[in-house]
N, C-alpha and C positions, 0 to 999 in steps of 0.2 A: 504494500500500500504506500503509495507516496502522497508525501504531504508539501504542505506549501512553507516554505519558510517563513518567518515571525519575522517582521520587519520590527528589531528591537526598540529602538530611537522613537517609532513613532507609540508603539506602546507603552513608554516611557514617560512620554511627552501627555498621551491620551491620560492614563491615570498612574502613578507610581506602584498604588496599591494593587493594579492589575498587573504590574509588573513584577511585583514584589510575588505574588499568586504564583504566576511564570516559572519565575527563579525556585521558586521551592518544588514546583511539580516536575521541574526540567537541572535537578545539582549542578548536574557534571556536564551542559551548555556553556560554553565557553561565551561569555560577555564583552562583544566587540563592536567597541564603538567608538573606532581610531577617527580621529579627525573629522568627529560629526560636529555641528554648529547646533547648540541647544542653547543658546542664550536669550536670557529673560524667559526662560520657561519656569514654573513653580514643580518641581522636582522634590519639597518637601518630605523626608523619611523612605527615600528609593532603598533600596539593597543594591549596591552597588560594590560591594565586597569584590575584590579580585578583574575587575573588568579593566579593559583596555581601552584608556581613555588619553593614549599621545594623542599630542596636540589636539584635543578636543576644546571646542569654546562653550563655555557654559556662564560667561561673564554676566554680570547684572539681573542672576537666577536665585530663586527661594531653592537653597540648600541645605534645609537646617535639618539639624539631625540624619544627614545621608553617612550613610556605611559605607568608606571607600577604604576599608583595611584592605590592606595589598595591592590595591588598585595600582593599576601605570596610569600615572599623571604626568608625564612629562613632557615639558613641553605646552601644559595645557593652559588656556585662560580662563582665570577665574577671578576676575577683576570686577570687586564691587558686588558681591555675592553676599548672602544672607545665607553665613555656615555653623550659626549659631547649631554646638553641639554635635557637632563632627565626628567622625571618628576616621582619621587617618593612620592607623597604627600600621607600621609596617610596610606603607605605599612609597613607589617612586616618585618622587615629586622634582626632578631635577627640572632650575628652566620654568619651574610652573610661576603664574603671576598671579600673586592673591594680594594685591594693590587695593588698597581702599576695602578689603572686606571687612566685615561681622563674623568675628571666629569665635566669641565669647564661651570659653568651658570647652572648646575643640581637644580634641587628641591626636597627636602626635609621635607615638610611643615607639623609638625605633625607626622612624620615617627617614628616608633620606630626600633634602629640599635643596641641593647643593645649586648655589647659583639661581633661588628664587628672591622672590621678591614680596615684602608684606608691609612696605611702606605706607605710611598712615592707615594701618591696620589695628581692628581691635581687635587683641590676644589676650583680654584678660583671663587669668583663670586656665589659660591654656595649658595642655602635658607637653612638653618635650622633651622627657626624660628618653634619654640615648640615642637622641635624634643627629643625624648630618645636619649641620646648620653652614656647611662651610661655603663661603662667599656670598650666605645671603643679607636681602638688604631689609632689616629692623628701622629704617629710619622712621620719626615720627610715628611709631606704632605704639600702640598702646597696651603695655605687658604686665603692669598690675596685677599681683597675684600668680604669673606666670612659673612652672615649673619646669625646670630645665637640668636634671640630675645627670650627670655622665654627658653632655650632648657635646658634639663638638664644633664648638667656632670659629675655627681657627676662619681670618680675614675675614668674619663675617662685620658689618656694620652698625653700630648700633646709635650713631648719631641721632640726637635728640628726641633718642627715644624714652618711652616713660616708663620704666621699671626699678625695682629694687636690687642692687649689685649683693647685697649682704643675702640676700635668697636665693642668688643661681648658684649651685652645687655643680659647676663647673669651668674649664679652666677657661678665663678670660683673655689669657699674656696675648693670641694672637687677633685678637677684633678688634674695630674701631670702636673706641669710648667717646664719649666727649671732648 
């Protein structure tokens, strides 16, 4: 019997919760959705765990609470997103642009972000515990309450950005400070 393939993007787009349905009734489909354009879509609470989202645009999208543990993100934009409650643990993120977002309580845990970007970004509250942070740009972000145990900075930037030095549980010698 042949079937018709599930155009994912747009059942994604149609309802999350239909998507999310999907992904449980179908594990081991592989989630591919390199370089699709979703932005300004409301994506709120997707499962998006392990999918493939190089260079994908999802910039100026309700993302809050989306599961991208493991996901490839690289390369992707996500500039000016509502990701309030995230959960990045583990995901490729090199190259990705989350410029201007709402990341408030996000997760990061082991994420590698090397060479992104979260300037004038809100990360209160955020995990970056053992995260790649290396050559990203913290300017103007807003890190408050920010946790960052083991992560590593080396060249990352953290000009004028708003966090507490005496909280990060790791080593600073190679970032930009103030």
């Amino acid at each position: 019997m042949l079937t018709t393939p599930v155009d994912l993007a747009a059942l994604l787009v149609e309802s999350p919760r239909a998507f999310n349905e999907y992904r449980a009734a179908h594990p081991d489909e592989a989630i591919t959705l390199q370089g699709v354009n979703l932005e300004g879509c409301d994506l709120a609470g997707a499962d998006l765990h392990g999918a493939n989202l190089f260079e994908a645009n999802l910039a100026w999208s309700n993302l809050a609470g989306v599961n991208f543990e493991g996901a490839d993100l690289r390369r992707s934009w996500l500039e000016g997103c509502n990701l309030v409650g995230s959960r990045f643990d583990g995901a490729q993120m090199d190259y990705a642009n989350l410029r201007s977002s709402k990341l408030r309580g996000a997760t990061f845990r082991g994420a590698t972000l090397r060479w992104g970007t979260f300037q004038h970004s809100d990360l209160r509250d955020a995990i970056f515990d053992g995260a790649n942070l290396r050559r990203v740009v913290f300017c103007d972000a807003d890190l408050t309450g920010a946790a960052f145990k083991d992560a590593n900075f080396a060249e990352a930037d953290l000009r004028w950005a708003n966090y507490q030095i005496d909280t990060i549980e790791s080593d600073l010698s190679g970032a930009t400070i103030r």
